[in-house]
DRENLOMAR-940015 format. One record per atom (N, C-alpha, C): x, y, z; residue in one letter; atom name; residue number from 1. Coordinates in steps of 0.1 Angstrom, whole numbers. Each point is the difference from the previous one (the first is absolute). Layout:
+-------+-------+-------+------+------+-----+
|  east | north |    up | rest | atom |  nr |
+-------+-------+-------+------+------+-----+
|     X |     Y |     Z |    A |   CA | NUM |
...
+-------+-------+-------+------+------+-----+
This chain:
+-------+-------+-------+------+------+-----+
|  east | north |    up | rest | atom |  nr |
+-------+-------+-------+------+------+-----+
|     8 |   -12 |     0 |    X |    N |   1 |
|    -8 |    12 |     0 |    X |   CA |   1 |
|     9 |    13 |     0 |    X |    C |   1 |
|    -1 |     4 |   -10 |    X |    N |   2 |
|     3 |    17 |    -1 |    X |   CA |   2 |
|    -7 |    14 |     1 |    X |    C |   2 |
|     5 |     6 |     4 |    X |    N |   3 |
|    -8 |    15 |     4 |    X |   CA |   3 |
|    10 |     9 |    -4 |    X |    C |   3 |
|   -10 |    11 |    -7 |    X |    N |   4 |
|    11 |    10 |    -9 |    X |   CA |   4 |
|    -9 |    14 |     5 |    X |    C |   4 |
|     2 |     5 |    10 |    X |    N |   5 |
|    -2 |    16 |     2 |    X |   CA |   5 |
|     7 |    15 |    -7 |    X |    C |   5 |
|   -11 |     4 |    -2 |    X |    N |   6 |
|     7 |    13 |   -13 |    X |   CA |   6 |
|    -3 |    14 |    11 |    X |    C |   6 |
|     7 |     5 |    -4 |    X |    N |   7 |
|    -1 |    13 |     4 |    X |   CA |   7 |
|    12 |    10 |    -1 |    X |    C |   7 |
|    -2 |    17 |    -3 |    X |    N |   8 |
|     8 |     7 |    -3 |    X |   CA |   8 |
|     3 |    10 |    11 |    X |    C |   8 |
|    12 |     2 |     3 |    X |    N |   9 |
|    12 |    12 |    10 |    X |   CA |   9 |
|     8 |     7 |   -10 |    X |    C |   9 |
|    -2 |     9 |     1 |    X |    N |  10 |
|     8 |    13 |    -5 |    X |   CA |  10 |
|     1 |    -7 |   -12 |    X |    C |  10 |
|    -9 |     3 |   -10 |    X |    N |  11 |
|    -2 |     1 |   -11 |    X |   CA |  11 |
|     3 |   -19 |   -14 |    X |    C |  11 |
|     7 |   -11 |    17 |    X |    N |  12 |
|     4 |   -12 |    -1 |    X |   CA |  12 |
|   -10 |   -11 |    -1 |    X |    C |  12 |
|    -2 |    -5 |   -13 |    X |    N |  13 |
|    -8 |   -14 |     6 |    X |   CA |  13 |
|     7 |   -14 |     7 |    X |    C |  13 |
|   -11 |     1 |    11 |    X |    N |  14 |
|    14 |   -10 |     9 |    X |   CA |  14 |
|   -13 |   -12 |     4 |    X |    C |  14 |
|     7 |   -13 |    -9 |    X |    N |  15 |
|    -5 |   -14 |     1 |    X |   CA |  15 |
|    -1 |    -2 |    10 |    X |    C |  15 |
|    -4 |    -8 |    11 |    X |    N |  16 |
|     8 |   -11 |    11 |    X |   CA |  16 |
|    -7 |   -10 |    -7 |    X |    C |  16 |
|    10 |    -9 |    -2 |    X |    N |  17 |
|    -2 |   -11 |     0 |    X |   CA |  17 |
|     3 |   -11 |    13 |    X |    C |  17 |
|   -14 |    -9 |     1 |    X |    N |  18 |
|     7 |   -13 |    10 |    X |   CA |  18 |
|    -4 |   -12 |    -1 |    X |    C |  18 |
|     7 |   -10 |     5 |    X |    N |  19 |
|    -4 |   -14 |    -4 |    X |   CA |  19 |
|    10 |    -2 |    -9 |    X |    C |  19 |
|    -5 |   -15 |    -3 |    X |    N |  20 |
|     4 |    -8 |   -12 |    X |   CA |  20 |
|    -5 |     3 |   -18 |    X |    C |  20 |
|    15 |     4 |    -4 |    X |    N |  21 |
|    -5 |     7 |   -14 |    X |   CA |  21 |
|     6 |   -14 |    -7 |    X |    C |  21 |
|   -13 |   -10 |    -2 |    X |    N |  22 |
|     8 |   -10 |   -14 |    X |   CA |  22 |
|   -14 |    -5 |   -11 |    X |    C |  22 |
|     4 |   -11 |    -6 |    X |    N |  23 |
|    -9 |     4 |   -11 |    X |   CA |  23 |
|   -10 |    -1 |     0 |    X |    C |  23 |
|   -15 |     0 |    10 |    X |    N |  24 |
|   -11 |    -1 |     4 |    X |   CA |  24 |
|    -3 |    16 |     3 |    X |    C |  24 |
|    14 |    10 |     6 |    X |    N |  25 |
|    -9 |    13 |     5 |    X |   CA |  25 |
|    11 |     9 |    -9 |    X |    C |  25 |
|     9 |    -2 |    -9 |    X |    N |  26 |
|     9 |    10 |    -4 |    X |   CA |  26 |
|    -8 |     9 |   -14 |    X |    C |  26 |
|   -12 |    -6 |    -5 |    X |    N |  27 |
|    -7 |     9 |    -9 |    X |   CA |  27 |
|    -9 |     5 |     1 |    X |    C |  27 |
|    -1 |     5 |    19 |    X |    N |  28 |
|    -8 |     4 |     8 |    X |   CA |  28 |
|    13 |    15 |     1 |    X |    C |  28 |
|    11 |    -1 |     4 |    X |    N |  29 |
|     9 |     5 |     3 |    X |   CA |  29 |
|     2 |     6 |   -11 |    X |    C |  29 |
|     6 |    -6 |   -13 |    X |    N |  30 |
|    -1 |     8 |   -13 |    X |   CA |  30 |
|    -5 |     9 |    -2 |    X |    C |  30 |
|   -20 |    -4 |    -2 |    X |    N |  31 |
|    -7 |    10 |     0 |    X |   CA |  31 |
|     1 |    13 |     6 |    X |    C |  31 |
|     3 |    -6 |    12 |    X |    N |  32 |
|    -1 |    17 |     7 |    X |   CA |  32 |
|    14 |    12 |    -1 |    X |    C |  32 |
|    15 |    -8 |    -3 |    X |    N |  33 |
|    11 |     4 |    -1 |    X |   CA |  33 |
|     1 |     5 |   -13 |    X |    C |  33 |
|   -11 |    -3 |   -12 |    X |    N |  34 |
|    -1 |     8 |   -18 |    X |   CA |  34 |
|    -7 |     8 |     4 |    X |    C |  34 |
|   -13 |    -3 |     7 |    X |    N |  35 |
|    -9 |    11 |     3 |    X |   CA |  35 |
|     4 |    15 |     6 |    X |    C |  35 |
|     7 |    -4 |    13 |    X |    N |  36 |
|    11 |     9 |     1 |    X |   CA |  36 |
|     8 |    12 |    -7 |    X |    C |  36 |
|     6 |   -10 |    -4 |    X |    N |  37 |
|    11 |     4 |    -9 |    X |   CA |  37 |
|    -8 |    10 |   -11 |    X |    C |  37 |
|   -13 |    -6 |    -6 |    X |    N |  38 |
|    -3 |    10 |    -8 |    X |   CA |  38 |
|    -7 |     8 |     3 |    X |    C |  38 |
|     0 |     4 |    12 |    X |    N |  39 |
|    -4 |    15 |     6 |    X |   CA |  39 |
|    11 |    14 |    -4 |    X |    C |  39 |
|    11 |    -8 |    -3 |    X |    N |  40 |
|    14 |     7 |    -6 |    X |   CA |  40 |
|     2 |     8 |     8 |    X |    C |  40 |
|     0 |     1 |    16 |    X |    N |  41 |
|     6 |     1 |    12 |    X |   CA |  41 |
|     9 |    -7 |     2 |    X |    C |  41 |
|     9 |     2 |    10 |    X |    N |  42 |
|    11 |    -6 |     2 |    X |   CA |  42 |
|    -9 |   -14 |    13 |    X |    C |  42 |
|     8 |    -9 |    -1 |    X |    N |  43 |
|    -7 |   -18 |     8 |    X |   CA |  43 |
|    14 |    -4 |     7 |    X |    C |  43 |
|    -1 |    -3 |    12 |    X |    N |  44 |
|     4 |    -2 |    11 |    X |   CA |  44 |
|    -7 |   -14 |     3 |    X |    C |  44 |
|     7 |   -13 |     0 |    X |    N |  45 |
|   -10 |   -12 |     8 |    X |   CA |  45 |
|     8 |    -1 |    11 |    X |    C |  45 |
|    -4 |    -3 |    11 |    X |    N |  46 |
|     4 |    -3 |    14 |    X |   CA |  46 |
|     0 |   -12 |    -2 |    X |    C |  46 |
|     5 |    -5 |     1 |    X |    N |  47 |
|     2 |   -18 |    -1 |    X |   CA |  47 |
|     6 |    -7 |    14 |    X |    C |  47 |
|    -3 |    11 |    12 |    X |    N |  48 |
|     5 |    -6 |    14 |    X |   CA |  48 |
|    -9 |   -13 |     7 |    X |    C |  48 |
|   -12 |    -2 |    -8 |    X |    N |  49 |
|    -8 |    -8 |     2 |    X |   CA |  49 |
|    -1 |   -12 |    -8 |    X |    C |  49 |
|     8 |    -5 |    -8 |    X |    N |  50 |
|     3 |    -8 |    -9 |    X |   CA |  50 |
|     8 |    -8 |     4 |    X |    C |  50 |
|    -9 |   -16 |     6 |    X |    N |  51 |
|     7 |   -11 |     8 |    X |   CA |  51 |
|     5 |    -9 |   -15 |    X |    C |  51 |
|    -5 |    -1 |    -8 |    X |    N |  52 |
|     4 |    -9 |   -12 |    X |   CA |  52 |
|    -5 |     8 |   -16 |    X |    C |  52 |
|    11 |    -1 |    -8 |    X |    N |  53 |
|    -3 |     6 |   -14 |    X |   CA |  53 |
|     7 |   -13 |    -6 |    X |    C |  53 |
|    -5 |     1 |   -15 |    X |    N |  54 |
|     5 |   -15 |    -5 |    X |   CA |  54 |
|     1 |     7 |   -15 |    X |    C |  54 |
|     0 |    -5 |    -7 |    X |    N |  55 |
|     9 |     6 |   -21 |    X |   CA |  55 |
|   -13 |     4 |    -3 |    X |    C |  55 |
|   -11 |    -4 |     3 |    X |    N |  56 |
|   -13 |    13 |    -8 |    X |   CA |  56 |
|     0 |     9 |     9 |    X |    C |  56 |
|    -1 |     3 |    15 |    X |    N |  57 |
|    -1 |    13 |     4 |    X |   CA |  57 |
|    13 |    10 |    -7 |    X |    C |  57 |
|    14 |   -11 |     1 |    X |    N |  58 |
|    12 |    10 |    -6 |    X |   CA |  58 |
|    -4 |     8 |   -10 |    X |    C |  58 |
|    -6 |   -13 |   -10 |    X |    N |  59 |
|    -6 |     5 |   -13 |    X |   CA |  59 |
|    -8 |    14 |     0 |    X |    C |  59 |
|   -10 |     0 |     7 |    X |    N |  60 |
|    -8 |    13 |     0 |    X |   CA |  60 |
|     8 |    12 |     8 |    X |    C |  60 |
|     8 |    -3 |     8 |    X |    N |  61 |
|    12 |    13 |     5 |    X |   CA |  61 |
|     3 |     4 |   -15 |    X |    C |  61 |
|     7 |    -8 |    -9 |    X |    N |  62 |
|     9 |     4 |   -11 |    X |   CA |  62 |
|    -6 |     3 |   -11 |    X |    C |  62 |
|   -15 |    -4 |     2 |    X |    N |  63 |
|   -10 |     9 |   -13 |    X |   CA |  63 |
|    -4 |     8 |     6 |    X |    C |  63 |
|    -3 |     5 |    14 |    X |    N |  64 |
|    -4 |    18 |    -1 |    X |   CA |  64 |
|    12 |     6 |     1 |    X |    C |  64 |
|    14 |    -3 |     4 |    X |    N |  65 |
|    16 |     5 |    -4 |    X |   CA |  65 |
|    -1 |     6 |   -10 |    X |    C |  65 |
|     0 |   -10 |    -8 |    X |    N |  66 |
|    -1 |     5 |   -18 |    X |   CA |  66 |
|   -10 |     7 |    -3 |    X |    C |  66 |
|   -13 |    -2 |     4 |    X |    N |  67 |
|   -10 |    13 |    -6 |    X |   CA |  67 |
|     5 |    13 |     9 |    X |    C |  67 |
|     4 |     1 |     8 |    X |    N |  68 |
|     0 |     9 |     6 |    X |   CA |  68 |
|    13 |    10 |    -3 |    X |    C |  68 |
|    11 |   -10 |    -5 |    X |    N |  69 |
|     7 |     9 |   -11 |    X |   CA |  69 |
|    -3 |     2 |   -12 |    X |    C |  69 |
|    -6 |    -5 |    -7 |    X |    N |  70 |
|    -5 |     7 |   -11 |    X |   CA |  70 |
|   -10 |     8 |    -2 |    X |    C |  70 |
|   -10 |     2 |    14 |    X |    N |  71 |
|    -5 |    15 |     5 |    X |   CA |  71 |
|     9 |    10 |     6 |    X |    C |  71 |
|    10 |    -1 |     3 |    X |    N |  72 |
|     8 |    11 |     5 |    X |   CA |  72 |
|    -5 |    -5 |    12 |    X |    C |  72 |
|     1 |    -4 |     7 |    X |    N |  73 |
|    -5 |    -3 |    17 |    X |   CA |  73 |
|     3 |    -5 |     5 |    X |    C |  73 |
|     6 |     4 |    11 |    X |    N |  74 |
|     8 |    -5 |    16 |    X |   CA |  74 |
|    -8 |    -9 |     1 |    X |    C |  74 |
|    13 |   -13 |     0 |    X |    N |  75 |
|   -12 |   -15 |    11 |    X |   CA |  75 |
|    11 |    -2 |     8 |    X |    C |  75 |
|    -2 |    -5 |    12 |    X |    N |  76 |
|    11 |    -5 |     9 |    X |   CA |  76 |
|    -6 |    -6 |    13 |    X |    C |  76 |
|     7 |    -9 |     7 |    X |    N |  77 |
|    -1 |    -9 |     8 |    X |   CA |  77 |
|     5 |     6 |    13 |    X |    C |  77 |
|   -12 |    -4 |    10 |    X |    N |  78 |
|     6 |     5 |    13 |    X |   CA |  78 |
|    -1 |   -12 |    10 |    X |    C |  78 |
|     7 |     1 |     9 |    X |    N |  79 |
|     4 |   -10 |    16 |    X |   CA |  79 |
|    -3 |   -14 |    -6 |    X |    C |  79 |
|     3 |    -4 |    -8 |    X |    N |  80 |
|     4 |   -12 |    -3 |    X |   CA |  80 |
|     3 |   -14 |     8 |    X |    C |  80 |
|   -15 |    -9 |     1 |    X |    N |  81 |
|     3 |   -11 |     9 |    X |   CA |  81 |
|    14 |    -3 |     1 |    X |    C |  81 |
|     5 |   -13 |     9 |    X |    N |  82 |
|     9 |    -4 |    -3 |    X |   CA |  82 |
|     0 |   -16 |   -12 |    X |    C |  82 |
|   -11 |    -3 |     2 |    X |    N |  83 |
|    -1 |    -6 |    -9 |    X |   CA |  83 |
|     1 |     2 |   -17 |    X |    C |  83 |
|    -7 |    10 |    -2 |    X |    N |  84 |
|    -7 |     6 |   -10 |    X |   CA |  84 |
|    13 |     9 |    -4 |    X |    C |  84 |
|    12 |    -2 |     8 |    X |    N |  85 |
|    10 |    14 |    -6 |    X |   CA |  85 |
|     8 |   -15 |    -8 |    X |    C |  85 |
|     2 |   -11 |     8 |    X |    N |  86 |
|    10 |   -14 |    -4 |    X |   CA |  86 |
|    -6 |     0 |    -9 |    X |    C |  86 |
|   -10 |    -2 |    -6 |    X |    N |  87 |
|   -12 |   -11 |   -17 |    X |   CA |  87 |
|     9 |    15 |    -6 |    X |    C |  87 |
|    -2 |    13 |     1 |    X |    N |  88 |
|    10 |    12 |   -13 |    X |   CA |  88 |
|     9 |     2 |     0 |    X |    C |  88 |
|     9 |    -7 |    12 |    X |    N |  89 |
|    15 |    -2 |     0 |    X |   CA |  89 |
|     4 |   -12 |   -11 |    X |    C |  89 |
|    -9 |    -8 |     3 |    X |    N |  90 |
|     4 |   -13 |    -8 |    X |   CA |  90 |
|     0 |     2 |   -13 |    X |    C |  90 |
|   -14 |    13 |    -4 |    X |    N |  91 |
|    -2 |     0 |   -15 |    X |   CA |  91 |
|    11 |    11 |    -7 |    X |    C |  91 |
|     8 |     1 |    15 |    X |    N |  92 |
|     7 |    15 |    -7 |    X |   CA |  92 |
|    -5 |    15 |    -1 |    X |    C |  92 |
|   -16 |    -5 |     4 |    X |    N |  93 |
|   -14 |    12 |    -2 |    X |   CA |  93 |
|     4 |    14 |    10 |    X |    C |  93 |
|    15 |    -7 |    10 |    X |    N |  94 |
|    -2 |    13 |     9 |    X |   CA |  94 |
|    10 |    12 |    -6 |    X |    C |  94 |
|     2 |    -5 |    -9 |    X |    N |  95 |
|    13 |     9 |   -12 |    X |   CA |  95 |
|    -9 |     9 |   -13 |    X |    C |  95 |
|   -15 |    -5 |    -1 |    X |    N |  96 |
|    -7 |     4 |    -3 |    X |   CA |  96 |
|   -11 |    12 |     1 |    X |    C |  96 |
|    -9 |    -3 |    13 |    X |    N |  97 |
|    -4 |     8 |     7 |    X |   CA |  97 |
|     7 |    10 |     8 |    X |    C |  97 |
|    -9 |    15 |     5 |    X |    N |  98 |
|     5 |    10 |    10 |    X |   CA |  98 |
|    -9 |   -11 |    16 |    X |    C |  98 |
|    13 |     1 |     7 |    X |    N |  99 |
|    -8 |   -10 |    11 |    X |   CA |  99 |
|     4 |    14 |    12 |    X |    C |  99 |
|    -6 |    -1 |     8 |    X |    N | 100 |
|    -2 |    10 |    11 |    X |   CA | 100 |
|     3 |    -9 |    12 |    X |    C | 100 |
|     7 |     1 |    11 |    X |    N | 101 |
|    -2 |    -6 |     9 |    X |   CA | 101 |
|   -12 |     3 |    11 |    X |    C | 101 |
|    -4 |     7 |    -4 |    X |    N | 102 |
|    -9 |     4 |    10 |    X |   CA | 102 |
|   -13 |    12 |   -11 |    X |    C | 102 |
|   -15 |    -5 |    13 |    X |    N | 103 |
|    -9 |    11 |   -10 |    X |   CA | 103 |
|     5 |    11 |    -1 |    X |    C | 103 |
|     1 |     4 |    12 |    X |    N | 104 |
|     6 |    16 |     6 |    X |   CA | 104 |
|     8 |     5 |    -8 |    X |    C | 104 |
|    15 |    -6 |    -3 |    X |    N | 105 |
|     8 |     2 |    -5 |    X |   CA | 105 |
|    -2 |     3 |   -14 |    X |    C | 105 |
|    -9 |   -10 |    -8 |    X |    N | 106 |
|    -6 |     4 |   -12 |    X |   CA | 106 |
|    -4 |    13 |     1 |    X |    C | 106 |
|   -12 |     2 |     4 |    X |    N | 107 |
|    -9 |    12 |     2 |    X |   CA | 107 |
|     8 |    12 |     0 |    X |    C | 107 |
|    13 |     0 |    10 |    X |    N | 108 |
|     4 |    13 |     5 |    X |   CA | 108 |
|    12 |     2 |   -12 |    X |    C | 108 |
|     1 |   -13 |    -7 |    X |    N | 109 |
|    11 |     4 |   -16 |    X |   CA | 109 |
|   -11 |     5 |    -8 |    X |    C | 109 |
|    -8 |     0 |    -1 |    X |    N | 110 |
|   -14 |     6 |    -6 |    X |   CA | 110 |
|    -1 |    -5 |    -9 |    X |    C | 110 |
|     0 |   -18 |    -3 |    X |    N | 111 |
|    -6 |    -8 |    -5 |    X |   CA | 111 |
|    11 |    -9 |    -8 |    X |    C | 111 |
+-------+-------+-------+------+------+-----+
């Protein structure tokens, strides 16, 4: 079971995501991460609540990545389980994304 809370701070759409993102709830997560993204605001997911991600949740991280640069738009990752930071270490994905260690920290870099 996944749960994906939306809401915006200083002008940021900021995800939380929590739970288990794999392939039963990650086009649940998709959805809401393009949907996002195509507000063409800048998108912030909080992923401190993410006990398990598996190659389709990766998957939908790395399709609103890419839509989100080819709108011109800040996407980036904040407080990263510690699970959920090993599955984008492994893919190499943490060389890819802006990862934040923290929400705060995000927020107060201003996105």
């Amino acid at each position: 079971m996944v749960n994906c809370q939306v809401r915006e701070q200083e002008g940021i759409v900021i995800i939380a995501v929590s739970g288990d993102v794999d392939l039963e709830s990650s086009p649940k997560v998709r959805d809401v991460l393009l949907d996002c993204v195509g507000s063409k605001r800048p998108v912030l997911v909080d992923m401190s609540g993410v006990s398990y991600i598996d190659s389709s949740g990766v998957a939908s991280l790395v399709e609103a990545h890419q839509s989100a640069r080819k709108s011109k738009t800040t996407f980036a990752l904040a407080d990263v389980s510690q699970s959920a930071m090993r599955v984008l270490e492994l893919a190499r994905l943490d060389k890819v994304f802006t990862i934040h260690s923290s929400l705060a920290g995000a927020l107060g870099d201003g996105g």
